[in-house]
N, CA, C and O of each residue as an XYZ file, in Angstrom:
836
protein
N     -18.745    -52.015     18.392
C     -17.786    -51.377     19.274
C     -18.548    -50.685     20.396
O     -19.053    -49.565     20.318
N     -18.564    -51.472     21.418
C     -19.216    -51.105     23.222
C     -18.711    -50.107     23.699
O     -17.640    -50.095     23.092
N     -18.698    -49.261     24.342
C     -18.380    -48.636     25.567
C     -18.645    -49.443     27.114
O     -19.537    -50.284     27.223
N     -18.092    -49.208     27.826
C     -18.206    -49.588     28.718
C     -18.943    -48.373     29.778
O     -18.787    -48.777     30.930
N     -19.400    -47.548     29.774
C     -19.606    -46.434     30.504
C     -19.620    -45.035     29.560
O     -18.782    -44.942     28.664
N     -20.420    -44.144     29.745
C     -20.148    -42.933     29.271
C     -18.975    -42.109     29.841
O     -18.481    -41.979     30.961
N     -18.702    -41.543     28.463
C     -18.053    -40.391     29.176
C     -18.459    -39.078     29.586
O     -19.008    -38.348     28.761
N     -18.261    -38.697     30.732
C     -18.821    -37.337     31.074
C     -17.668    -36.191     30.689
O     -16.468    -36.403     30.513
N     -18.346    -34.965     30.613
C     -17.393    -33.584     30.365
C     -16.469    -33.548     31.510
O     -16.755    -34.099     32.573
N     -15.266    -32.854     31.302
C     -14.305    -32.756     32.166
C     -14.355    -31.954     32.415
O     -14.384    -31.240     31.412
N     -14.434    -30.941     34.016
C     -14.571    -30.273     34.262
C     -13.848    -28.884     33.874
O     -14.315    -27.849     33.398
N     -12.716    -29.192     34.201
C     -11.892    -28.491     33.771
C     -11.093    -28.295     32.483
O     -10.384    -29.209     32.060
N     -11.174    -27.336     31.966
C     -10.518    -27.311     30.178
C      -9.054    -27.345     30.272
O      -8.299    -26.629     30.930
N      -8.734    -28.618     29.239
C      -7.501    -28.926     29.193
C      -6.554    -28.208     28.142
O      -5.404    -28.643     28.092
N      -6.890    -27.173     27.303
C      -6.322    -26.395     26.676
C      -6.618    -24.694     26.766
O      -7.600    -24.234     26.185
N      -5.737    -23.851     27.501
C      -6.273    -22.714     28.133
C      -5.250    -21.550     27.807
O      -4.175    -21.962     28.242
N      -5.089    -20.471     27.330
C      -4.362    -19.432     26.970
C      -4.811    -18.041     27.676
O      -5.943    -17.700     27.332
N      -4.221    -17.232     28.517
C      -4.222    -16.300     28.972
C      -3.819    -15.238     27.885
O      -2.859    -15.241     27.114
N      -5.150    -14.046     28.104
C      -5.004    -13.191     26.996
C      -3.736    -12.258     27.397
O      -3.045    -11.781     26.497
N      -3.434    -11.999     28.796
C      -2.218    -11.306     28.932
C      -1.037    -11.849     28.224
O      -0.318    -11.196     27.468
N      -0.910    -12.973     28.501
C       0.342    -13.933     28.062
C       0.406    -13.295     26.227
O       1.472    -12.996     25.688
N      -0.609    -13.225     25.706
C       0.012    -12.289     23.935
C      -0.177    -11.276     24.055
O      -0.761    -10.817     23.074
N       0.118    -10.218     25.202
C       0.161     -9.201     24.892
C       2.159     -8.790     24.163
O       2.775     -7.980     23.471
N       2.308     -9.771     24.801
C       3.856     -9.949     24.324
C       4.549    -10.147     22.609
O       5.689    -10.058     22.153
N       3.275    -10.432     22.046
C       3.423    -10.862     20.876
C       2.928    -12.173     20.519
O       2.658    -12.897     21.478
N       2.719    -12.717     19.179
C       2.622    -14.180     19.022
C       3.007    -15.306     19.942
O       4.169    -15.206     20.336
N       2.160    -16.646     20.519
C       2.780    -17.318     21.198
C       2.155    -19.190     20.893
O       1.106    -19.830     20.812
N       3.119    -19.308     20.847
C       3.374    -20.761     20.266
C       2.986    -21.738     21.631
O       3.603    -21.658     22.692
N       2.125    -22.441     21.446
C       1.982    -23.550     22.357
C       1.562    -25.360     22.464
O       0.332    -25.403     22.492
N       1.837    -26.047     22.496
C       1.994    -27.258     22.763
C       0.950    -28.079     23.814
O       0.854    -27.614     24.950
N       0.347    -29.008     23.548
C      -0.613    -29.900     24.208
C      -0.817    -31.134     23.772
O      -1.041    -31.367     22.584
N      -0.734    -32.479     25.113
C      -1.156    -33.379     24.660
C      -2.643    -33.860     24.633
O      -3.517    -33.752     25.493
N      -2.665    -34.362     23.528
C      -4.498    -34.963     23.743
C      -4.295    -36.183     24.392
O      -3.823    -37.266     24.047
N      -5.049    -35.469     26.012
C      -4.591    -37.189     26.446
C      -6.117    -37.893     26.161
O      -7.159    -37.343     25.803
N      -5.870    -39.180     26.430
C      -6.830    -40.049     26.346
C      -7.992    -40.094     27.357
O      -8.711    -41.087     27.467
N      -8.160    -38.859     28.165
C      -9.318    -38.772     28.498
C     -10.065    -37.529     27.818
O     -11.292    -37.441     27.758
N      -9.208    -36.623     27.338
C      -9.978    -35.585     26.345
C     -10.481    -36.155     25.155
O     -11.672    -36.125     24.846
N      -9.458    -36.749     24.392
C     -10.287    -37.753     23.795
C     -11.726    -39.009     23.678
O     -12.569    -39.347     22.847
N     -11.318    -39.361     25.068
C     -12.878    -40.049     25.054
C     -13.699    -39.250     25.008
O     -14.651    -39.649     24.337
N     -13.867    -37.945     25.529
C     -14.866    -36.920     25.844
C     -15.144    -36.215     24.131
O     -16.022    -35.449     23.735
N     -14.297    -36.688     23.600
C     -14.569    -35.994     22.406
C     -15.225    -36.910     21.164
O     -15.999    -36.595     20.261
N     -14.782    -37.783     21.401
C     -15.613    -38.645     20.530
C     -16.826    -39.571     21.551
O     -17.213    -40.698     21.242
N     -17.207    -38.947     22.570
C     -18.228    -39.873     23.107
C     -19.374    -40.114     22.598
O     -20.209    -40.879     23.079
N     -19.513    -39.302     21.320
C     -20.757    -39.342     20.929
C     -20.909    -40.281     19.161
O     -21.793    -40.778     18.462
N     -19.791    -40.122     19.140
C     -19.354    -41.127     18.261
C     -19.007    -42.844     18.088
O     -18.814    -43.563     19.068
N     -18.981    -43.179     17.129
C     -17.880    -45.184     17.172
C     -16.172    -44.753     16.774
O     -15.581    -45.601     16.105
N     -15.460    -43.608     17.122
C     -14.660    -43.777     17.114
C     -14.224    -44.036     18.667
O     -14.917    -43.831     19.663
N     -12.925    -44.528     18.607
C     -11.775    -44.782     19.817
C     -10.338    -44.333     19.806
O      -9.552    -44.625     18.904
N     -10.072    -43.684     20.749
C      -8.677    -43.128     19.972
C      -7.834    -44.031     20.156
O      -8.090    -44.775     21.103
N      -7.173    -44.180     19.750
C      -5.188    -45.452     20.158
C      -4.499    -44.798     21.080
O      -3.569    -44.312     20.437
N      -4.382    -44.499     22.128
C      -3.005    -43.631     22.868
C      -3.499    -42.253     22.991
O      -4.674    -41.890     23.042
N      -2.229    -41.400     23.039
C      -2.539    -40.142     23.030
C      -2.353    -39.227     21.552
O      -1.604    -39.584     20.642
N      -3.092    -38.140     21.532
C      -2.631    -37.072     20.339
C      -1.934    -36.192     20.684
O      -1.729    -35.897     21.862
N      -1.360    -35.519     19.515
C      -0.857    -33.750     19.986
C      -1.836    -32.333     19.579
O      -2.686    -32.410     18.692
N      -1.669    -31.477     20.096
C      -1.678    -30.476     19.549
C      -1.022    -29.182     19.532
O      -0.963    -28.648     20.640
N      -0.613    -28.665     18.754
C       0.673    -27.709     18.397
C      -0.303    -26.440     17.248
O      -0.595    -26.427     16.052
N      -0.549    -25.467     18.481
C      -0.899    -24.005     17.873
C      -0.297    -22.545     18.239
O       0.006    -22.153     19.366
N      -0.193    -21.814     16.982
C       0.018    -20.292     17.267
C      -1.044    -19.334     17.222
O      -1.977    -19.231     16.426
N      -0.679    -18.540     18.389
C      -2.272    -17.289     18.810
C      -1.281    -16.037     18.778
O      -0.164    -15.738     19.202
N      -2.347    -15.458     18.015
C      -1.531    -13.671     17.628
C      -2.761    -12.573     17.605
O      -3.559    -12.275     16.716
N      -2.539    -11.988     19.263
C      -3.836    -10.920     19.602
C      -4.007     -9.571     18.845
O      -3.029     -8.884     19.138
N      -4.551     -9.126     18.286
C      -4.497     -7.844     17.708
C      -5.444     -7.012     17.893
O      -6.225     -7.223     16.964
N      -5.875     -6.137     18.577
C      -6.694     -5.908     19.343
C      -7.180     -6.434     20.135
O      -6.468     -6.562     21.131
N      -8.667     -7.076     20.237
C      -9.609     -7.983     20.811
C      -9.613     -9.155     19.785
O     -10.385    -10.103     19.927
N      -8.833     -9.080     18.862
C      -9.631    -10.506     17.948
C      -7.785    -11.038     18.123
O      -6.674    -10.509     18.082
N      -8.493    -12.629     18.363
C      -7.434    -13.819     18.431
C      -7.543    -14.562     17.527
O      -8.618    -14.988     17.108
N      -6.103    -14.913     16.954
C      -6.080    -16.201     15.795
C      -5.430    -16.834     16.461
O      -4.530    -16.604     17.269
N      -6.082    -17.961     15.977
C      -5.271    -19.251     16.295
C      -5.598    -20.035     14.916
O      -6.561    -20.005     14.151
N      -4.144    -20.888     14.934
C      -3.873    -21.475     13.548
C      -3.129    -22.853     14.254
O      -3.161    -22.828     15.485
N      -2.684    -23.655     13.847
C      -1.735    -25.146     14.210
C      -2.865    -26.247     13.747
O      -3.839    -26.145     13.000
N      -2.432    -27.132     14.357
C      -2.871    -28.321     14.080
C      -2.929    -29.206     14.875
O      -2.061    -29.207     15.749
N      -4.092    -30.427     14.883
C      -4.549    -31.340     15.880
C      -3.929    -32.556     15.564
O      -3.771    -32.386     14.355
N      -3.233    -34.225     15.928
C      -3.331    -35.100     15.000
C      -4.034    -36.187     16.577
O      -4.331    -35.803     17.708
N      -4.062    -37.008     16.211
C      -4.821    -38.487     16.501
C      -5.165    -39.654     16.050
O      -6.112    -39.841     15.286
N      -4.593    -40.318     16.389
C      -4.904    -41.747     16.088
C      -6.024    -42.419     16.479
O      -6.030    -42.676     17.683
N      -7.394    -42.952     15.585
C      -8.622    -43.637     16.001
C      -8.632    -45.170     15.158
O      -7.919    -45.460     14.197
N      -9.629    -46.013     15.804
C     -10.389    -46.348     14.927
C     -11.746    -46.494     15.506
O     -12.216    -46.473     16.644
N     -12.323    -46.690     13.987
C     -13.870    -46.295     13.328
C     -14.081    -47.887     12.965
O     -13.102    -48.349     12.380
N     -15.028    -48.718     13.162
C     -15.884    -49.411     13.097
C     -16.338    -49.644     11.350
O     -16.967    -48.684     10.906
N     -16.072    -50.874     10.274
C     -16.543    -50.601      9.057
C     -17.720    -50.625      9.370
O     -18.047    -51.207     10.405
N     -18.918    -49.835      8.346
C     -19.763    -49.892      8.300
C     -20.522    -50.901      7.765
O     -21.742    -50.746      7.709
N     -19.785    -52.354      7.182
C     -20.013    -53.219      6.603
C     -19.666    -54.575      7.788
O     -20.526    -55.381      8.142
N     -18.572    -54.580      8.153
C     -18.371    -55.753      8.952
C     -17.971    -55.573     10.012
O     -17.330    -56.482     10.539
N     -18.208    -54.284     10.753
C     -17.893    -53.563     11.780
C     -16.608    -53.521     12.687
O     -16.442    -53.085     13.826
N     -15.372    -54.396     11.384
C     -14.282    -54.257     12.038
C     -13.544    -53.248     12.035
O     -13.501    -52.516     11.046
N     -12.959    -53.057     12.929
C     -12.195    -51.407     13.620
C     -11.160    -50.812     12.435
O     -10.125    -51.471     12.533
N     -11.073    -50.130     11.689
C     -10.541    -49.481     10.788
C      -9.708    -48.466     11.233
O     -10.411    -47.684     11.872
N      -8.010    -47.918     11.198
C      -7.575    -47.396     11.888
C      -7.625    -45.664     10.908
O      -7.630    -45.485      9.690
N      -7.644    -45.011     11.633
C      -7.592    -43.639     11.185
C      -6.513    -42.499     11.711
O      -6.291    -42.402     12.918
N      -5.929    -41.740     10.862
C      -5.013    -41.028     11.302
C      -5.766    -39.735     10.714
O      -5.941    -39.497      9.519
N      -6.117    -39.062     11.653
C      -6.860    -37.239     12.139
C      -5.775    -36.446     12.334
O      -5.008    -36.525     13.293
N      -5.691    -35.501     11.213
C      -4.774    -34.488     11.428
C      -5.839    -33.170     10.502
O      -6.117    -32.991      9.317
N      -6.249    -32.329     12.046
C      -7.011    -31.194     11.131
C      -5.988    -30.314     10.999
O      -4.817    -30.400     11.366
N      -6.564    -29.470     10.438
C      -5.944    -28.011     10.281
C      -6.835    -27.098     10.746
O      -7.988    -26.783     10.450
N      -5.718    -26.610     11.853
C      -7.019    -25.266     12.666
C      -6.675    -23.806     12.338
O      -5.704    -23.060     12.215
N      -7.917    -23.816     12.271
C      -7.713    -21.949     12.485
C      -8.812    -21.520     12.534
O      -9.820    -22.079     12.103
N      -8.698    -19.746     13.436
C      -9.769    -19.672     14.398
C      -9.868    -18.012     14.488
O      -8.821    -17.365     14.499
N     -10.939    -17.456     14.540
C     -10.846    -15.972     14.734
C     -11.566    -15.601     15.704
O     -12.628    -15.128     15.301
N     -11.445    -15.604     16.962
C     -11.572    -15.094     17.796
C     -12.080    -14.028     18.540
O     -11.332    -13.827     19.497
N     -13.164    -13.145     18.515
C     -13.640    -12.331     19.191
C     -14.229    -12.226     20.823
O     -14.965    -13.069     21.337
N     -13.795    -11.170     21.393
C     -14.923    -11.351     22.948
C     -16.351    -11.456     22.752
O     -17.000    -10.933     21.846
N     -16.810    -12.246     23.773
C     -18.465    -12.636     23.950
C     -18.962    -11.347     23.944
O     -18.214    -10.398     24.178
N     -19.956    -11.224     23.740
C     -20.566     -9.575     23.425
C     -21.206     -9.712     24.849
O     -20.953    -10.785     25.395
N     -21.955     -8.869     25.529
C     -22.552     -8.568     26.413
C     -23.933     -9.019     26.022
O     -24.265     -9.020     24.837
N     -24.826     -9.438     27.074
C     -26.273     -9.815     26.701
C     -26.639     -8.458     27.009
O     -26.379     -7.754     27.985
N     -27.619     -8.145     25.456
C     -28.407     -6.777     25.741
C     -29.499     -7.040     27.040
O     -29.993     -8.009     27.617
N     -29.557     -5.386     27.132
C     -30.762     -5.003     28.326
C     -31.963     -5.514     27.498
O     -31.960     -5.841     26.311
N     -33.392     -5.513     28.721
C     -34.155     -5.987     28.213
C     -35.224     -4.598     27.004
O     -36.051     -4.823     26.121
N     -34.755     -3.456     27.466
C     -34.869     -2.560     26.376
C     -34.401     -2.690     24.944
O     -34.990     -2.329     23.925
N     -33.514     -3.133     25.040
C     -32.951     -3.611     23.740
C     -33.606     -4.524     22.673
O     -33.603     -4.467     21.443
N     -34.239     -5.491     23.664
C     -34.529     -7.054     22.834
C     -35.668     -6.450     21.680
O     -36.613     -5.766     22.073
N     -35.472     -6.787     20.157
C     -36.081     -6.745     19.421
C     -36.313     -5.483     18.778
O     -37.277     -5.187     18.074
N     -35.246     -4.711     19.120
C     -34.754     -3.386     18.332
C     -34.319     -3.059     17.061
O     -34.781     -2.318     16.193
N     -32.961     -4.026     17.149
C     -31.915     -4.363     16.234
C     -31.868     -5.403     15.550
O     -31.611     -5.394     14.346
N     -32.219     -6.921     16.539
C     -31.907     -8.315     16.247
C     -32.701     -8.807     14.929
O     -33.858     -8.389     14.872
N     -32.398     -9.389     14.168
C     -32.899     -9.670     13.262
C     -32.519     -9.145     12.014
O     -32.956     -9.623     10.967
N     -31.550     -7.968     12.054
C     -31.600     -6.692     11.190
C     -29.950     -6.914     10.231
O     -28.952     -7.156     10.911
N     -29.901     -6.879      9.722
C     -28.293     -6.775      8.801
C     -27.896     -6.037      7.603
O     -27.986     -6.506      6.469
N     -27.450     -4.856      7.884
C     -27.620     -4.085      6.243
C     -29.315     -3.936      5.452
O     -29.671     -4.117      4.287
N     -30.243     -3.441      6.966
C     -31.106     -2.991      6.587
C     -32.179     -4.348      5.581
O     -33.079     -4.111      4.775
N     -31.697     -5.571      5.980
C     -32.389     -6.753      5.337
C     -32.654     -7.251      7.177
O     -32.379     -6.907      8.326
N     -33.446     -8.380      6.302
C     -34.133     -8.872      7.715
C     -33.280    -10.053      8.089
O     -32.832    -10.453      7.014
N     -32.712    -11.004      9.290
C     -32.049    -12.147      9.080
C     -32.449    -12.980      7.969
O     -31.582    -13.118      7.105
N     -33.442    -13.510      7.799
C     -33.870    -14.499      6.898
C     -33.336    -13.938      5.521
O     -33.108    -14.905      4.794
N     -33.140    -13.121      5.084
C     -33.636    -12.601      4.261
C     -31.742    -12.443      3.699
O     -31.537    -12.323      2.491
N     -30.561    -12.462      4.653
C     -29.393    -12.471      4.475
C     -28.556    -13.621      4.083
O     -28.527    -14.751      4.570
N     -27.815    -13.063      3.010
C     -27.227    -14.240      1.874
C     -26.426    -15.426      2.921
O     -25.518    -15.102      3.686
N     -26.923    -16.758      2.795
C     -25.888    -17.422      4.259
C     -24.738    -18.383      4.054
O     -24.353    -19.273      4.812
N     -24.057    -17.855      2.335
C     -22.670    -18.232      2.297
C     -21.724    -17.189      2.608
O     -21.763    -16.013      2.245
N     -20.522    -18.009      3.620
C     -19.947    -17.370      4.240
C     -18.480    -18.010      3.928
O     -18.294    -19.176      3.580
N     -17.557    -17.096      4.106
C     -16.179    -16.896      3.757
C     -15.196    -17.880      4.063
O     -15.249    -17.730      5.283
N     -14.411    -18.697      3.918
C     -13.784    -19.188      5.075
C     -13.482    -18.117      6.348
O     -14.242    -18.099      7.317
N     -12.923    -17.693      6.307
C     -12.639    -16.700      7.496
C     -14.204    -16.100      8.048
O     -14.411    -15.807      9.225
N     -14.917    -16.022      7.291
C     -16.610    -15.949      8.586
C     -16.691    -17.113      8.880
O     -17.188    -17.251      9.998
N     -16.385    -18.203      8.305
C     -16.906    -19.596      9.262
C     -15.719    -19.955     10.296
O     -15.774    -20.775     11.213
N     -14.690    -19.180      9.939
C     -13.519    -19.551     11.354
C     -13.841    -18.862     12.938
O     -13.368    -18.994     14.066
N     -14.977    -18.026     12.269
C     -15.090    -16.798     13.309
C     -15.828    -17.655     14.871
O     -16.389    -18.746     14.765
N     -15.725    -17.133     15.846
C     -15.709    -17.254     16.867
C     -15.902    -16.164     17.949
O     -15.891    -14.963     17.680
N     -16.125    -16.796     19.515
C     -15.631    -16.288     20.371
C     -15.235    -16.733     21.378
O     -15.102    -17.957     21.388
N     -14.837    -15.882     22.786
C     -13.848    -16.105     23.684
C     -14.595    -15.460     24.497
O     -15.393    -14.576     24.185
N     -14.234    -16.122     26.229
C     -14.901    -15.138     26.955
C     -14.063    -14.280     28.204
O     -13.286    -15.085     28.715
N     -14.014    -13.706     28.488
C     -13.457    -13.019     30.164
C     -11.781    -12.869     29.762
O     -11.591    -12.338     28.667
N     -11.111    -13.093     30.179
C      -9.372    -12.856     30.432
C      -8.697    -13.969     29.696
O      -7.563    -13.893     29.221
N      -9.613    -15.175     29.633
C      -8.862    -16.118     28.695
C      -9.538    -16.775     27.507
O     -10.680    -16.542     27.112
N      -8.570    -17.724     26.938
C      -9.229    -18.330     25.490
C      -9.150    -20.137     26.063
O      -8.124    -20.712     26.425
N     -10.705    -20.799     25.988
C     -10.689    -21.866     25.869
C     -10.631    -22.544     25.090
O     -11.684    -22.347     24.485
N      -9.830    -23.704     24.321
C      -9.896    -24.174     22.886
C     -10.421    -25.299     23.046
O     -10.651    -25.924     22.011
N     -10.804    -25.972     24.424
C     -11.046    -27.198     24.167
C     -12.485    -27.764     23.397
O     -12.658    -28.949     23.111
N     -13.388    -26.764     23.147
C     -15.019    -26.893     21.880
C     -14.347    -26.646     20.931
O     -14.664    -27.551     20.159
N     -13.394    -25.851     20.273
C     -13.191    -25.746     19.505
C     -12.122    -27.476     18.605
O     -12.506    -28.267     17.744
N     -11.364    -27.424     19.038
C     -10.157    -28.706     18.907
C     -11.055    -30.010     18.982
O     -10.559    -30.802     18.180
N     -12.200    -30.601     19.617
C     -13.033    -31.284     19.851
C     -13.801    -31.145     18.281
O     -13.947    -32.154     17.590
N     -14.291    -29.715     17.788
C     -15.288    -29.873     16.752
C     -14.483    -30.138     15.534
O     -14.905    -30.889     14.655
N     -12.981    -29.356     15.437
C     -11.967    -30.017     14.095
C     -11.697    -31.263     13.855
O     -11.758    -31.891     12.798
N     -11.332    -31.646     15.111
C     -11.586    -33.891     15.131
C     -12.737    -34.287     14.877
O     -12.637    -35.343     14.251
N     -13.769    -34.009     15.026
C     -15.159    -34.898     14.585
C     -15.105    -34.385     12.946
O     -15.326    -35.071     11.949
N     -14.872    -33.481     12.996
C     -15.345    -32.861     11.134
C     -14.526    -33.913     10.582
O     -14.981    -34.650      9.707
N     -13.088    -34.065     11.126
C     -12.113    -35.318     10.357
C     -12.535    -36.412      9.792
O     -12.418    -36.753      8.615
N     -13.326    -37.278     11.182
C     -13.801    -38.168     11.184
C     -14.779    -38.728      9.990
O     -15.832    -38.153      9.714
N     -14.203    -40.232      9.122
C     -14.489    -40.224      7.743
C     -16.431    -40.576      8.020
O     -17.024    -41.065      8.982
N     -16.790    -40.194      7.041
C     -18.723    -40.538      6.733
C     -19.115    -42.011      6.965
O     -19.800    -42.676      7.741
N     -18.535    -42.130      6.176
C     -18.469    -43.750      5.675
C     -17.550    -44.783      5.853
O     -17.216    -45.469      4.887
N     -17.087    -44.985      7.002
C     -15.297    -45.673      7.187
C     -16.036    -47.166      6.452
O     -17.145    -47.656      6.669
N     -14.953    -47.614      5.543
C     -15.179    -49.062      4.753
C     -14.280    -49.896      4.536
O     -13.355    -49.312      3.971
N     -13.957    -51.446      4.755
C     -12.739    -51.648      4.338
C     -12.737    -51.822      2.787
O     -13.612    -52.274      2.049
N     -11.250    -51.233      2.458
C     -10.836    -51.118      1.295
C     -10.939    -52.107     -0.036
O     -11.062    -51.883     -1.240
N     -10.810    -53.538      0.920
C     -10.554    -54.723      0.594
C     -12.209    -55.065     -0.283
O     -12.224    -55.303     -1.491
N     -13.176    -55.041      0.354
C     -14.698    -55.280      0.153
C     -14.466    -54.781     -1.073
O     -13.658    -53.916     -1.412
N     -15.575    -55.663     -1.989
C     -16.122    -54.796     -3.358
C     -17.100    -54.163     -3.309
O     -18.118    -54.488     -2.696
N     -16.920    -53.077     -4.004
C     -18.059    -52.314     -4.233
C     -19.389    -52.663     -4.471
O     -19.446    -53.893     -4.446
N     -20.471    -52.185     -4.687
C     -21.858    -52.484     -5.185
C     -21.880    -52.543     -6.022
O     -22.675    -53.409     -6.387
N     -21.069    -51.728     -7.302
C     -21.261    -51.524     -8.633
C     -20.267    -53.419     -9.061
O     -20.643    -54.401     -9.701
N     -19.297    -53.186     -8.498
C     -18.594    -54.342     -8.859
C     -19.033    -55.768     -8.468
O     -18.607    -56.775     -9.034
N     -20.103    -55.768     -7.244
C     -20.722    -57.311     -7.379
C     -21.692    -57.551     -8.252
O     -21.934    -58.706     -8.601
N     -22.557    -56.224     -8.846
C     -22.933    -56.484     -9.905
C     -22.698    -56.762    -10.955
O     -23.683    -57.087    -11.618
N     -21.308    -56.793    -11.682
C     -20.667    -56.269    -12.592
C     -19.990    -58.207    -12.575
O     -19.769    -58.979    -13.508
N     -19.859    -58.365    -11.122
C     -19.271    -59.634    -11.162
C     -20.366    -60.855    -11.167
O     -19.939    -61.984    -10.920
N     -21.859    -60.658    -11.457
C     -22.693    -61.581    -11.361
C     -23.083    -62.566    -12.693
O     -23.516    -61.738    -13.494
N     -23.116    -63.162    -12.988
C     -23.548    -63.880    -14.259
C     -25.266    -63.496    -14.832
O     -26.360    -63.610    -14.280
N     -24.874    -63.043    -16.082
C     -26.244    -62.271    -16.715
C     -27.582    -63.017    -16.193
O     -28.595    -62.599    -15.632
N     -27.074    -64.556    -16.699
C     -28.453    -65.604    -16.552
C     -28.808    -66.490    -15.075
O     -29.411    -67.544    -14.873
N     -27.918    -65.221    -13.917
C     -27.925    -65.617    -12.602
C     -28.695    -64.608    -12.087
O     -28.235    -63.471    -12.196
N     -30.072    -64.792    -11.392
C     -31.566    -63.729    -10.820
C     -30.341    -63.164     -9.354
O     -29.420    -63.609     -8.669
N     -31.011    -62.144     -9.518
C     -30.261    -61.139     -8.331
C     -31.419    -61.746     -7.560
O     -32.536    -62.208     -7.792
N     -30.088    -61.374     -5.858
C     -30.620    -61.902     -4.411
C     -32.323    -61.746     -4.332
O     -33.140    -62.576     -3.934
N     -32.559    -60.281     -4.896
C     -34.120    -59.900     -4.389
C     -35.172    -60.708     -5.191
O     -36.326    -60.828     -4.780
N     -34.696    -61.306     -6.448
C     -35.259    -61.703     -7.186
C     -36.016    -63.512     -6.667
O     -35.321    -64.517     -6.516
N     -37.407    -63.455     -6.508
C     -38.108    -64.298     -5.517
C     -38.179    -65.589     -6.662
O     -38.562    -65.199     -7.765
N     -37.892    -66.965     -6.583
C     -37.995    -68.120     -6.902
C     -39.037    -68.352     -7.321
O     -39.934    -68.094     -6.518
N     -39.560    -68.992     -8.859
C     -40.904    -68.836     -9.156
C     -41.615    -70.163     -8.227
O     -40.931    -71.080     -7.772
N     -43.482    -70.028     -8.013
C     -44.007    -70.672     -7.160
C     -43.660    -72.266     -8.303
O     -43.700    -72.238     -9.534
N     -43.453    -73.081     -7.744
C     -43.899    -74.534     -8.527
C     -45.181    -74.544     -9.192
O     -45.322    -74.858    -10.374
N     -46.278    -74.135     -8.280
C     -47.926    -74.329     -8.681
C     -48.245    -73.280     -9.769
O     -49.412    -73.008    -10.051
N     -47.162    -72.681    -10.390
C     -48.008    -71.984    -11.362
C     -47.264    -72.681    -12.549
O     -47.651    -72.175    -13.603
N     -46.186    -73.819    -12.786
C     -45.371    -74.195    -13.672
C     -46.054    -74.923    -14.781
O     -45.497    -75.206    -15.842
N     -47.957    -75.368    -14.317
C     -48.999    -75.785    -15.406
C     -49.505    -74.291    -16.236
O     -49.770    -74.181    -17.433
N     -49.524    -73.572    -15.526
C     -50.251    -72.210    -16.326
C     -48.816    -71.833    -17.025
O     -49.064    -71.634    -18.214
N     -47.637    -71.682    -16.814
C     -46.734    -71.267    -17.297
C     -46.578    -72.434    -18.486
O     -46.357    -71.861    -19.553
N     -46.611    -73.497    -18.601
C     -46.743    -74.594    -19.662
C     -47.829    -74.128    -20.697
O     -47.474    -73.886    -21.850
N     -49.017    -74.008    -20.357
C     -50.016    -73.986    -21.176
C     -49.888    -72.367    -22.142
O     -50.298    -72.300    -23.300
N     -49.325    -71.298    -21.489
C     -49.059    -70.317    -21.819
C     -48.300    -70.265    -23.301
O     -48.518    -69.684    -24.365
N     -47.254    -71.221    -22.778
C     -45.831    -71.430    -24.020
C     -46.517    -72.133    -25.238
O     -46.366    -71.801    -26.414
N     -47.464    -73.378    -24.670
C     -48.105    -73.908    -26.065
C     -48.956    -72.781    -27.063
O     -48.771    -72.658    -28.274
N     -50.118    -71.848    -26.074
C     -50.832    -70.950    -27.103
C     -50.015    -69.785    -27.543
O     -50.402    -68.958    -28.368
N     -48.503    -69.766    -26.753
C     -47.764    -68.500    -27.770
C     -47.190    -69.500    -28.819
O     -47.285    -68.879    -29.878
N     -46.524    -70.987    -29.145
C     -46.381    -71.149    -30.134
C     -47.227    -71.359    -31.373
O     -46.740    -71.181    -32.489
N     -48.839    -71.840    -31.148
C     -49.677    -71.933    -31.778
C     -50.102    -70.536    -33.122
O     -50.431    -70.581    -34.307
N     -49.882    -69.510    -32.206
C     -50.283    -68.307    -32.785
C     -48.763    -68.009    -33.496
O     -48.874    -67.643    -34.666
N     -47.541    -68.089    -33.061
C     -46.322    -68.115    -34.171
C     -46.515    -69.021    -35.187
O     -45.676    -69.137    -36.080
């Protein structure tokens, strides 16, 4: 499965929420994945999307920290990894997102004060399983929320490891389907020129029985 051209980033982000807009309360919003956000999102991938997707999320500001929760869907296909025919896939993540403002880059007084440091342990040194809700965590920068890195990284996580068709047998099962007294593929054809030493062999093992 070719491309014909790369895709480049789009300049402009196609999914965008103004933090004023929740000061109102929770707000529900709607987007299509068109088929050029899509190429951009799997460009780095063998998927292709079919058409367009949706996406349908709710953002609820509470202080400085934003959630966002909804869901992505899309239609691809993925390439088997066996006969490289196009396998269709239906991507429906589940998002959700916690939101914080970009922190400020410290002064250069700062650098190497603090960093490294967590509850008085050193980074390395800090336990690095994390919560669902620490791995939802995030941020946002200036007056608004961009989702389009985010919605981009829930579709690739979708995207199956191993796409295979169903139909193919397994490994375990062509073995399983081979005849005992039939030499597997790797198994090399004996030379002809050794079929006198292999003769003479059989006579001095029956001699000694």
């Amino acid at each position: 499965m070719r491309r014909s051209a790369r895709v480049r980033r789009v300049t402009t982000p196609s999914f965008v929420v103004q933090l004023a807009d929740l000061e109102r309360g929770p707000k529900r919003v709607s987007f299509p994945l068109t088929e050029a956000f899509l190429a951009w999102a799997f460009q780095e991938t063998e998927a292709e999307a079919q058409g367009e997707g949706t996406l349908e999320l709710e953002l609820t500001k509470t202080g400085n920290e934003v959630m966002v929760r909804g869901r992505a869907q899309a239609h691809v296909h993925v390439p088997c990894v066996v006969t490289l025919d196009p396998l269709p896939f239906d991507l429906k993540p589940e998002i959700f997102l916690l939101l914080y403002p970009e922190p400020k880059s410290a002064g250069a007084g700062d650098k190497g004060k603090s960093k490294g440091k967590k509850g008085g342990k050193r980074a390395e040194e800090v336990d690095l399983e994390l919560a669902p809700e620490d791995a939802a965590r995030d941020t946002y920068r200036g007056e608004e929320v961009v989702l389009d890195p985010f919605v981009r990284e829930f579709l690739l996580l979708e995207l199956p490891a191993y796409p295979r068709r169903s139909d193919l047998p397994s490994p375990e099962e062509r073995l399983s389907s081979r005849p005992l007294d039939q030499p597997e593929a790797s198994e090399k054809p004996l030379d002809p020129r050794l079929s006198p030493l292999l003769a003479i062999a059989g006579r001095l093992k029956t001699k000694k029985e």
